[in-house]
C-alpha positions in Angstrom: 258.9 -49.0 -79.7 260.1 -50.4 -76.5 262.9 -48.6 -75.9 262.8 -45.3 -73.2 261.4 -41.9 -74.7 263.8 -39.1 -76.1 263.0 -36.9 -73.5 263.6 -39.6 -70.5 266.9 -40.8 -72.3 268.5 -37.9 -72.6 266.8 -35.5 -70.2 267.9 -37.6 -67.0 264.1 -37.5 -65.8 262.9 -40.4 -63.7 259.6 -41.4 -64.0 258.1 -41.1 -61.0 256.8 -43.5 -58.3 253.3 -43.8 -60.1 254.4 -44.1 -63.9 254.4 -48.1 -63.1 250.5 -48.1 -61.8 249.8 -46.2 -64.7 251.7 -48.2 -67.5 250.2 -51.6 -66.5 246.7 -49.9 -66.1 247.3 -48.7 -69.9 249.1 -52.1 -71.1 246.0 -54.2 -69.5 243.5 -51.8 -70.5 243.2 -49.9 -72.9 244.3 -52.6 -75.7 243.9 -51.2 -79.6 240.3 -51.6 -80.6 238.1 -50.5 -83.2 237.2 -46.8 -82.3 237.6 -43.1 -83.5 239.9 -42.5 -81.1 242.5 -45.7 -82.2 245.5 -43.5 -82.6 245.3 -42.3 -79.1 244.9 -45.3 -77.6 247.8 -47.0 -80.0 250.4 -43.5 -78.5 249.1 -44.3 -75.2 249.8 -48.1 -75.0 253.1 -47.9 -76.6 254.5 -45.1 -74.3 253.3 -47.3 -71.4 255.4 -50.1 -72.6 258.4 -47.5 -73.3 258.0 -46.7 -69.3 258.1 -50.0 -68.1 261.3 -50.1 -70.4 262.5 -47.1 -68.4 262.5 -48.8 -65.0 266.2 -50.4 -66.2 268.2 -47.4 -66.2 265.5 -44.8 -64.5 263.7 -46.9 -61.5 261.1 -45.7 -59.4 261.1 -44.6 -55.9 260.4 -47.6 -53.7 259.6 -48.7 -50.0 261.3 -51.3 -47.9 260.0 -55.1 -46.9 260.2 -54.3 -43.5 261.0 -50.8 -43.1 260.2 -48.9 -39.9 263.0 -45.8 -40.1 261.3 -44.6 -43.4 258.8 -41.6 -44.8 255.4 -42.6 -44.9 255.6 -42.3 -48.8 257.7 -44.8 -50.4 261.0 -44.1 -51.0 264.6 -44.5 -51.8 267.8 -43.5 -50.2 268.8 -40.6 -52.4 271.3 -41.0 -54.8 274.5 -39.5 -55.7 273.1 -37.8 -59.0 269.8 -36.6 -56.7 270.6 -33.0 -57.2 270.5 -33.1 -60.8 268.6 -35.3 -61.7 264.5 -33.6 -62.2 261.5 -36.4 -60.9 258.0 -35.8 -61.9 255.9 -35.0 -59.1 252.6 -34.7 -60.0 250.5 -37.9 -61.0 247.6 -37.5 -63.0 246.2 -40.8 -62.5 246.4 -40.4 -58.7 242.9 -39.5 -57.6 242.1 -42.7 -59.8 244.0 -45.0 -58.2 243.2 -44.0 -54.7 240.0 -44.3 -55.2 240.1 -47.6 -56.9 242.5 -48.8 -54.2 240.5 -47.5 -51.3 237.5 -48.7 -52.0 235.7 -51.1 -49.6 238.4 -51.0 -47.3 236.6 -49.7 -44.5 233.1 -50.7 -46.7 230.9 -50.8 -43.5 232.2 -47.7 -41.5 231.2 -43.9 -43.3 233.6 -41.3 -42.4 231.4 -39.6 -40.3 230.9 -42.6 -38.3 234.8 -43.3 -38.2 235.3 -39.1 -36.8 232.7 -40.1 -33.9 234.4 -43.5 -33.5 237.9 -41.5 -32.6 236.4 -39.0 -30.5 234.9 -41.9 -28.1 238.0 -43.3 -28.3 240.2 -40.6 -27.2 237.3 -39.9 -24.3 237.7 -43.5 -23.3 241.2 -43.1 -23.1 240.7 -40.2 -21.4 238.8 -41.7 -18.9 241.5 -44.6 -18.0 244.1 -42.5 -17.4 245.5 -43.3 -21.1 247.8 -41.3 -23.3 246.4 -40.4 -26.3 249.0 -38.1 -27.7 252.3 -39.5 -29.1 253.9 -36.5 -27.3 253.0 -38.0 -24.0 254.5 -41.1 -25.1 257.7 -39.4 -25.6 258.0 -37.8 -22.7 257.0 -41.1 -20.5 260.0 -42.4 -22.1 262.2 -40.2 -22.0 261.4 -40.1 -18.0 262.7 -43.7 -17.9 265.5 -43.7 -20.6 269.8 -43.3 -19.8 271.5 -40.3 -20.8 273.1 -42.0 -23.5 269.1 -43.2 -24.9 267.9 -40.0 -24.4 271.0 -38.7 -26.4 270.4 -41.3 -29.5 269.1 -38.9 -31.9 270.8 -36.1 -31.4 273.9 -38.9 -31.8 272.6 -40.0 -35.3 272.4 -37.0 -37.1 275.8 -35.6 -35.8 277.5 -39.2 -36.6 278.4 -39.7 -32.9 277.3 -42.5 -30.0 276.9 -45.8 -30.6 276.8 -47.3 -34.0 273.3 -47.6 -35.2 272.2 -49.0 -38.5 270.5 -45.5 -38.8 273.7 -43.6 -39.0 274.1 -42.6 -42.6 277.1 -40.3 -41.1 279.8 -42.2 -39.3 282.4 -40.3 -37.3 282.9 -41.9 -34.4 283.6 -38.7 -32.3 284.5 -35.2 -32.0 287.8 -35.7 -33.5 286.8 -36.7 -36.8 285.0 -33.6 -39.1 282.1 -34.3 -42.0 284.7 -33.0 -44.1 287.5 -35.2 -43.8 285.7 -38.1 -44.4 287.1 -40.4 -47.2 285.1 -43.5 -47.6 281.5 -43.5 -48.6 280.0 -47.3 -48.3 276.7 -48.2 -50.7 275.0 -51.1 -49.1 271.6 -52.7 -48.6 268.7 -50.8 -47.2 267.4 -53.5 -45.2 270.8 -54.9 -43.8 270.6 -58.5 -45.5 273.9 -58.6 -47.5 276.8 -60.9 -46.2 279.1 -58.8 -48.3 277.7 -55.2 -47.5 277.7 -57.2 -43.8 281.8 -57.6 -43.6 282.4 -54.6 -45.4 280.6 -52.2 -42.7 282.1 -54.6 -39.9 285.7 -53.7 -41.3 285.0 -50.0 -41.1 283.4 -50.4 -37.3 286.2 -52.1 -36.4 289.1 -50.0 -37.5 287.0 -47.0 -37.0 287.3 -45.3 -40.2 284.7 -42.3 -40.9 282.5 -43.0 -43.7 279.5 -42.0 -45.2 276.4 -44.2 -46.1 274.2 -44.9 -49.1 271.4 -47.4 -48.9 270.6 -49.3 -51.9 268.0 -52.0 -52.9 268.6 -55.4 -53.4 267.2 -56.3 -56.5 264.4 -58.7 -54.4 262.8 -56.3 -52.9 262.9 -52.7 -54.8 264.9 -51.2 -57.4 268.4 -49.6 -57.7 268.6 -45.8 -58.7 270.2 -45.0 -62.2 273.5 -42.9 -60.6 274.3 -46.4 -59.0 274.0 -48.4 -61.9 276.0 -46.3 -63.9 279.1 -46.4 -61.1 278.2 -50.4 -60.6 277.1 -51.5 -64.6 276.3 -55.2 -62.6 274.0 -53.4 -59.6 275.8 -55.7 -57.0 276.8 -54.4 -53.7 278.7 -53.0 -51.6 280.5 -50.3 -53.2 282.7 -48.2 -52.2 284.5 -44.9 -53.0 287.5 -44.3 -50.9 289.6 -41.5 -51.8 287.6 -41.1 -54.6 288.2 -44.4 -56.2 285.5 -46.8 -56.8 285.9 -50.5 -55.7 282.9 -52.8 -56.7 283.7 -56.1 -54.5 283.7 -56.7 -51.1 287.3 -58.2 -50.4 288.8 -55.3 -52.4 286.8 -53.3 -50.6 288.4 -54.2 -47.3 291.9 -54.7 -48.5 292.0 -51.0 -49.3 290.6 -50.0 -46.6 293.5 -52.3 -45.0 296.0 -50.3 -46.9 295.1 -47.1 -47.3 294.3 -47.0 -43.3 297.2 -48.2 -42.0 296.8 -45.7 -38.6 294.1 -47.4 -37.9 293.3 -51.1 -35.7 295.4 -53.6 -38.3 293.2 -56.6 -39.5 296.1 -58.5 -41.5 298.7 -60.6 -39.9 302.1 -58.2 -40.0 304.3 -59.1 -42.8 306.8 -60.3 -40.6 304.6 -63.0 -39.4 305.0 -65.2 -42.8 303.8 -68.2 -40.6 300.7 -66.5 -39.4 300.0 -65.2 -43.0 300.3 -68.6 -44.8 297.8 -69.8 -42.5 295.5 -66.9 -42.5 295.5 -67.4 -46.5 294.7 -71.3 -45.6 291.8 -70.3 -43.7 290.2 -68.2 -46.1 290.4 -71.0 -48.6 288.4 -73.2 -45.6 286.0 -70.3 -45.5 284.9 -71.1 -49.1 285.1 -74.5 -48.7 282.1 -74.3 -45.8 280.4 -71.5 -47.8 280.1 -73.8 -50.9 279.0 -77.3 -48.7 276.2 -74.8 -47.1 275.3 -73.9 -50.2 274.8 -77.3 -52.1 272.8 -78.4 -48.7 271.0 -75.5 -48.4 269.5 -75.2 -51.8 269.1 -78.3 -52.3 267.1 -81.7 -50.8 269.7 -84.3 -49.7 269.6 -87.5 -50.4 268.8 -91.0 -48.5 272.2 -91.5 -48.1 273.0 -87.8 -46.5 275.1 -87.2 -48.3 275.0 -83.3 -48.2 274.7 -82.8 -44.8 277.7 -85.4 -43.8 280.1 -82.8 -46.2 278.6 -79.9 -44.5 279.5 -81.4 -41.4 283.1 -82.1 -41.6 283.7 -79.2 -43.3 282.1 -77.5 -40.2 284.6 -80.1 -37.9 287.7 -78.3 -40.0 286.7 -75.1 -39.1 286.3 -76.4 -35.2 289.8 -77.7 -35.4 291.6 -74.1 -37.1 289.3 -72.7 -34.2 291.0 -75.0 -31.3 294.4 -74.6 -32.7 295.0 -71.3 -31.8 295.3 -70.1 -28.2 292.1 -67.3 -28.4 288.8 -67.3 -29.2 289.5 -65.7 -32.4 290.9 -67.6 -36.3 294.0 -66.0 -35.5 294.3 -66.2 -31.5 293.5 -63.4 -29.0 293.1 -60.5 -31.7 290.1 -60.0 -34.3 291.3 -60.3 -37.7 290.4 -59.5 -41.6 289.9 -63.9 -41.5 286.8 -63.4 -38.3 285.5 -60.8 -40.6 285.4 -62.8 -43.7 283.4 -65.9 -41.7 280.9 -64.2 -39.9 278.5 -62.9 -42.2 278.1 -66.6 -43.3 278.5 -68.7 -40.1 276.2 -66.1 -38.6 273.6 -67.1 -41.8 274.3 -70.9 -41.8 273.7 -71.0 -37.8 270.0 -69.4 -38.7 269.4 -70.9 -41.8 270.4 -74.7 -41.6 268.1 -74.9 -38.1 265.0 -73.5 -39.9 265.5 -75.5 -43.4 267.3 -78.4 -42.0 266.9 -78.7 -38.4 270.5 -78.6 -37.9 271.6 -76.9 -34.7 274.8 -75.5 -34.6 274.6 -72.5 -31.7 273.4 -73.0 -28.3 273.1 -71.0 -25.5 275.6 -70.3 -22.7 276.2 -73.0 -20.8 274.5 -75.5 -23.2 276.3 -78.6 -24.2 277.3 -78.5 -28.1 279.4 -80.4 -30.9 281.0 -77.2 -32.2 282.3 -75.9 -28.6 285.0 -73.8 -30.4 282.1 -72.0 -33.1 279.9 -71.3 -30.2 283.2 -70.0 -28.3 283.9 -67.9 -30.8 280.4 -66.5 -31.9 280.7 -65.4 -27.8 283.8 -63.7 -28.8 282.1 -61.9 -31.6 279.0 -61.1 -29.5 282.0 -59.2 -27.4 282.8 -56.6 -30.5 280.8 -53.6 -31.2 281.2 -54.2 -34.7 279.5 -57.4 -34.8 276.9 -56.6 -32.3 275.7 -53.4 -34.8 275.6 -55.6 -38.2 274.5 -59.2 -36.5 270.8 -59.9 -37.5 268.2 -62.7 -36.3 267.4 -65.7 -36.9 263.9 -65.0 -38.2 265.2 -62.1 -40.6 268.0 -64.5 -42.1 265.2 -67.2 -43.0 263.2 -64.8 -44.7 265.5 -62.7 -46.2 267.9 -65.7 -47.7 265.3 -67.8 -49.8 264.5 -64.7 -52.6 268.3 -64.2 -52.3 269.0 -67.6 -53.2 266.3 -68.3 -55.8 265.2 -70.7 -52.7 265.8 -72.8 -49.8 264.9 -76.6 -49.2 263.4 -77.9 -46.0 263.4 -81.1 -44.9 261.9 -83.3 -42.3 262.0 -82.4 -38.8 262.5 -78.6 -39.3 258.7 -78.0 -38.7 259.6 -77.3 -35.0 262.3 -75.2 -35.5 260.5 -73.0 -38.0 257.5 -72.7 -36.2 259.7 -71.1 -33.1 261.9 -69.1 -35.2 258.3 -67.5 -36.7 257.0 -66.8 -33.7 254.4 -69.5 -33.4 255.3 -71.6 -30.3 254.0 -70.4 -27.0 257.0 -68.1 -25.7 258.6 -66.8 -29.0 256.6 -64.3 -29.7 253.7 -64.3 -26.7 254.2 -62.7 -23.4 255.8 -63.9 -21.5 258.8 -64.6 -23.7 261.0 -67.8 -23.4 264.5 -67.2 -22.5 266.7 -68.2 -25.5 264.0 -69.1 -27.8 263.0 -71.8 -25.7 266.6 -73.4 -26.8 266.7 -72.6 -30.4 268.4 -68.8 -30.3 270.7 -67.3 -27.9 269.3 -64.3 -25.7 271.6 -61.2 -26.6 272.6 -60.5 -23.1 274.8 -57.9 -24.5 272.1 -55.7 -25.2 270.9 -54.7 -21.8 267.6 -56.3 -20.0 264.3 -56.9 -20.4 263.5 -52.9 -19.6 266.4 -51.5 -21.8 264.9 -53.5 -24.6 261.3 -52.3 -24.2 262.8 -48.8 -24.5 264.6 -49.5 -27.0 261.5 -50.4 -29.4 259.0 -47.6 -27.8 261.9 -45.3 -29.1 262.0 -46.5 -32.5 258.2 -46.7 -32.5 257.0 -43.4 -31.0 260.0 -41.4 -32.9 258.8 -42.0 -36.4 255.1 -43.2 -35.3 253.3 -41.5 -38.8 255.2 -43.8 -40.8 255.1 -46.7 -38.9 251.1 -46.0 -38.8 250.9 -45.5 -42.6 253.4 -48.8 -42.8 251.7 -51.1 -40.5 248.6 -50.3 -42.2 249.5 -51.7 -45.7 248.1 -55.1 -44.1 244.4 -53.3 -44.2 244.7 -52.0 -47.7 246.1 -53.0 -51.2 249.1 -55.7 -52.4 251.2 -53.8 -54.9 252.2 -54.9 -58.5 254.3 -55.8 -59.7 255.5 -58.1 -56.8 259.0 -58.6 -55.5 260.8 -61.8 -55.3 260.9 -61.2 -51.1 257.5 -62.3 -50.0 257.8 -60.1 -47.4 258.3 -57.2 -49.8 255.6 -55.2 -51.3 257.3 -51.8 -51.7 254.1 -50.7 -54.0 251.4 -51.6 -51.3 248.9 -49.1 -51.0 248.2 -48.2 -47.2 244.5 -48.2 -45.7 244.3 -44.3 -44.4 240.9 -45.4 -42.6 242.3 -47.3 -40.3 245.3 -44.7 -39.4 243.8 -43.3 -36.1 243.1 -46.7 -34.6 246.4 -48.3 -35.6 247.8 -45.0 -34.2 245.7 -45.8 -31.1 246.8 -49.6 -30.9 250.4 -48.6 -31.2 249.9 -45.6 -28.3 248.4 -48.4 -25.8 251.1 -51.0 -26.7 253.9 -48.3 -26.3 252.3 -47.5 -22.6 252.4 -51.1 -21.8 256.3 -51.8 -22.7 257.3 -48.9 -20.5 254.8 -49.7 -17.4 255.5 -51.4 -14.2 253.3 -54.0 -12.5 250.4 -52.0 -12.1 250.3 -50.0 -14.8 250.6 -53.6 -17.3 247.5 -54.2 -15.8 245.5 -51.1 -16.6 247.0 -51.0 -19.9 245.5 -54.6 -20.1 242.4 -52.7 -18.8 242.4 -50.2 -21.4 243.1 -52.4 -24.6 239.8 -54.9 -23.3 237.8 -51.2 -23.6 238.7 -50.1 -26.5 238.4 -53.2 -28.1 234.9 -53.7 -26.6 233.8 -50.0 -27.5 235.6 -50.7 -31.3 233.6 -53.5 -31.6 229.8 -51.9 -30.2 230.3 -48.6 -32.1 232.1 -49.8 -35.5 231.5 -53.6 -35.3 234.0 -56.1 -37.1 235.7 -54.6 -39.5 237.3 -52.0 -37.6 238.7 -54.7 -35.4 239.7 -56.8 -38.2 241.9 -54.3 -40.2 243.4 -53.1 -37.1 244.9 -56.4 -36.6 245.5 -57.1 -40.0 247.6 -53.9 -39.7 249.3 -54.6 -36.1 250.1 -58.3 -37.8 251.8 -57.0 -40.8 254.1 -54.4 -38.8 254.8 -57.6 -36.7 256.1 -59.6 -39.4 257.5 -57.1 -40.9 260.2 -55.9 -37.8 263.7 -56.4 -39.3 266.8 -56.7 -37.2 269.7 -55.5 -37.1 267.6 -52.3 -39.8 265.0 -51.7 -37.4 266.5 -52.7 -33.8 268.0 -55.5 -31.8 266.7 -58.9 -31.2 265.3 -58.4 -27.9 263.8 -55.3 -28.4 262.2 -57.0 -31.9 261.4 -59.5 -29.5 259.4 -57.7 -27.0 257.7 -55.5 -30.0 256.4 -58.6 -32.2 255.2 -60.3 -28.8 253.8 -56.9 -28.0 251.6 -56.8 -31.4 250.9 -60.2 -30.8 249.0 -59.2 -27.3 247.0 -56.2 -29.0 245.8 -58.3 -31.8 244.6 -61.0 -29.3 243.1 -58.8 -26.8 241.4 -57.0 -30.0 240.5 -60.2 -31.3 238.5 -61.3 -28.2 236.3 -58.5 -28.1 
C-alpha cells in the first residue's frame, strides 16, 4: 500500500521531522526475511513506504541551505493551517540515530577530556584580555553601533526601520496598524526567486503593509501541506490581498497596482497612450533577453557563437530603450512596474553569464563598459531602497541558479571569474579584501563603510549565535538523506554537538576582531595563534580539524540578501577564512 495511512489522511497529522530517517532506515533494513516475526517486519516496511508517500501532501519540517536567522532545530516557516494542524513530537528512533550519527565524530577526544579542554580555554581567554561570553560581545557592539543599529531588533518585530529580509511584519511606520494590513506575500525562505524577487520590490516600493510567509523552493526543502492546498502547482510567490488569492507574479503586482491606487503609481497614467504602448513594447523585450539568457545559459554554444552573439544584441536593444529615454530609468526619471519586471533577471544574468561564460556586463563606477546605459541604470537601482533590500550577490546567484535551472554550462575562460566570485583569489575572500572584487563585482557603497559592515555581520552573528553554532557545525558531523537538488542544501544534516563550544569560541574571537581597532586586530591575532596552539597540545588534530570544517561550511553557506548585505558577507566569509588559517597553522 503506498498510499498515506487513514489516520495521516484524514487526521491532518504531519509526520514529523524524523519519520523520513526512520522510513529509509526500515525500507533499507529490515527487508522481509524468513523469521517468526515476518508479519511485523512486512507492517513495518510497508508503513515506511506509506510515510515516504506522505511527504507529498504532509512534508516534514526542514532547515535552510544557508540559513543563519534560524532555530537551531530544523525548521519551516509556519504555515497558515499551523494552529490546527497536530505534529508528532516525540521520535522513538531518536536516541538511535544520534548515536549512530555521532559516532566518531570527535573519535579521539572523551568528554571528560573535551570539559577540561573548555575550561583551559576560557582561562586562556581569560588571560588575553578575551571575551568569552556572547553577552560581552553584545555589549562591545552595541558600544560602537548608531541608534538606528542598535534599534534593528526592536524594528523587526514591530515591522518598523529599515526593510530587512527578516521582517515577516511590514508596516513601514506608526501610521500603519498589524490590523489593517491587507496583503500577505508567500515567498522563498532563502531569497533566490526572480518572481518572489519583483513581487516584494513592488510592495517596498509603493509601501503597502504586508505580512510574510517563507516557503521552500522545491531544491532545497519541502513546501508545507496548507500551501499546497492554496497553490495545487507549489510555485511561488503567492499572494492574498484582500483576501483573494493570486498565484503568479505579474497578477500579483497588477493588483497590487489596482487595488492600491493611493499609493506611489508604477504604470504609465492612462492618459499617456504613447508612454503605455511603449512600456507594453518593453516588456515584450524583457522576454525576449530572458529567453536568449536562457538558451546561452543552459546550454554550451557553438564554434560559431552563435548563442552568445543573440544574447548580445538582444542586450544592445535593451541599451538602446535605455538611451532613448531622458532618465536613468525604462521609462525616464521615475521607477516603473517595466524596472521592476527587468531587475530580478538583469541582476541574475550580470552574475551568472560572468561566472558560466565569462561575459562581463557590470563594472564598477568609473569603469569603462559596452552597456553604459545598463550599468547607468543598475546605479539608479542601487539608489532605491527597494532594490537595495531584495538585490543579492554574485556568489549566491551562481549557486543558487544551477539546481533552479536543472543546470548551467561553463565554458572556456570563466575559470577566473569563478574562482573570484568563490572566494578563491587573493582579496575575495582573504583580508585584506579587494575593492570591487578585484574588477569583477561592484562594492555596494550604498551600504555604509568598511566599519558599518563589520557591525553589520557581528549583529547577525552574536544575536542568534546558538544557532549559528549548531549550523556551522553541520560541516563536522553528518550529510543528510535524502539530498536536495541545491548542493549547498542539506536541510537533514545532523550537527556535531562536540565541537559546539569551540566553534562557539572561534566565532567569539572572530566577532572581537571585526569590531577592534588597530591594536586590538592584533591581539585578537594574538589570541586566535593561542588557542589554536593550546587546541592543538591539549586535544591534538581533530579538534582543529572539525572546527574548521565547521567555520568553512558557515562560510560557504552565508547567503545575501537572507542573511545580510554583500559587504558585510564579505567581511564575515574573509573573516572565517582568517580563523580557519590561523587554526590551520597551529
Amino acid at each position: 500500500r503506498l498510499s498515506p495511512p487513514p489516520s495521516l489522511a484524514t487526521k491532518n497529522i504531519i509526520p514529523p521531522p524524523w519519520h523520513r530517517q526512520a522510513a529509509w532506515a526500515c525500507v533499507f533494513t529490515m527487508m522481509p526475511k524468513p523469521t517468526t516475526s515476518y508479519h511485523l517486519y512486512h507492517k513495518f516496511f510497508l508503513y515506511s513506504f506509506a510515510l515516504l508517500s506522505a511527504e507529498a501532501f504532509a512534508p516534514s519540517s526542514t532547515a535552510l541551505p544557508l540559513q543563519l536567522q534560524t532555530t537551531s532545530s530544523a525548521s519551516s516557516s509556519p504555515s497558515p493551517a499551523a494552529s490546527s494542524t497536530a505534529v508528532f513530537s516525540f521520535n522513538p528512533l531518536q536516541s538511535f540515530f544520534s548515536s549512530a550519527s555521532q559516532k566518531g565524530m570527535m573519535a579521539s577526544t572523551s568528554s571528560q577530556q573535551a570539559e577540561q579542554l573548555q575550561s583551559l580555554t576560557a582561562s586562556k581567554l581569560a588571560s588575553l584580555g578575551m571575551s568569552s561570553s556572547w553577552d560581552e560581545i553584545r555589549s562591545m557592539l552595541e558600544s560602537k553601533q548608531t541608534d538606528d543599529e542598535r534599534n534593528f531588533r526592536k524594528n523587526l518585530t514591530k515591522g518598523y526601520g529599515k526593510a530587512s529580509p527578516l521582517h515577516k511584519l511590514r508596516l513601514f511606520d506608526e501610521s500603519n496598524r498589524e490590523e489593517d494590513v491587507k496583503v500577505t506575500l508567500y515567498r522563498d525562505s532563502a531569497s533566490w526567486c526572480p518572481y518572489c524577487q519583483k513581487v516584494w520590490m513592488t510592495l517596498e516600493q509603493k509601501r503597502i503593509p504586508y505580512r510574510v510567509e517563507k516557503i521552500n523552493m522545491r531544491c532545497y526543502g519541502d513546501k508545507p501541506m496548507s500551501f499546497m492546498a492554496m497553490q495545487p502547482s507549489g510555485n511561488i510567490p503567492v499572494a492574498v490581498i484582500n483576501g483573494v488569492t493570486y498565484n503568479q507574479s505579474n497578477d500579483i503586482m497588477y493588483a497590487l497596482e489596482e487595488q492600491f491606487p493611493d499609493h506611489e503609481p508604477l504604470v504609465p497614467d492612462a492618459t499617456d497612450s504613447s508612454k503605455r504602448m511603449f512600456a507594453q513594447e518593453l516588456l515584450r523585450l524583457e522576454r525576449q533577453i530572458f529567453s536568449a539568457w536562457m538558451y546561452w545559459l543552459t546550454s554550451r554554444d557553438g564554434s560559431d557563437g552563435r548563442l552568445r552573439d543573440n544574447f548580445i544584441s538582444t542586450l544592445m536593444e535593451v541599451e538602446r530603450a535605455l538611451t532613448s529615454m531622458k532618465g536613468p530609468f525604462f521609462l525616464g526619471d521615475k521607477v516603473s512596474i517595466v524596472d521592476m519586471m527587468f531587475a530580478p533577471f538583469l541582476e541574475r544574468m550580470c552574475a551568472s553569464l560572468l561566472y558560466f561564460k565569462g561575459f562581463q556586463m557590470r563594472v564598477a563606477s568609473g569603469k569603462q563598459s559596452n552597456y553604459p546605459a545598463v550599468n547607468r541604470w543598475f546605479g539608479a537601482m542601487e539608489t532605491l531602497e527597494s532594490y537595495q533590500l531584495t538585490k543579492s550577490d554574485y556568489y549566491t546567484h551562481c549557486w543558487d541558479l544551477p539546481p533552479q535551472l536543472g543546470g548551467c554550462v561553463p565554458e572556456a575562460g570563466s575559470e577566473p571569474f569563478q574562482n573570484a566570485i568563490n572566494g578563491l583569489t587573493q582579496g575575495s575572500w582573504e583580508l585584506p579584501l579587494s575593492p570591487h572584487n578585484g574588477g569583477i563585482e561592484p562594492d555596494w557603497e550604498w551600504a555604509g563603510d568598511d566599519n558599518a559592515s563589520k557591525r553589520e555581520a557581528v549583529e547577525r552573528v552574536s544575536a542568534n549565535w546558538e544557532a549559528i553554532v549548531a549550523f556551522a557545525a553541520r560541516g563536522a558531523g553528518k550529510a543528510g538523506f535524502p539530498r536536495y537538488g541545491a548542493p549547498l542544501a542539506d536541510p537533514n544534516a545532523i550537527t556535531n554537538d562536540a565541537v559546539h563550544p569551540f566553534v562557539s569560541v572561534a566565532l567569539q574571537l572572530l566577532c572581537q576582531k571585526l569590531l577592534a581597532d588597530d591594536d586590538g586586530d592584533a591581539k585578537c591575532d594574538k589570541a586566535m595563534k593561542e588557542i589554536a596552539y593550546l587546541w592543538k597540545k591539549e586535544g591534538g588534530d581533530e579538534v582543529i580539524e572539525k572546527v574548521v570544517m565547521s567555520l568553512e561550511y558557515l562560510r560557504d553557506r552565508t547567503g545575501v540578501p537572507r542573511d545580510m548585505r554583500l559587504p558585510a558577507a564579505r567581511q564575515l566569509r574573509a573573516h572565517l577564512n582568517w580563523a580557519a588559517r590561523v587554526l590551520s597553522s597551529a
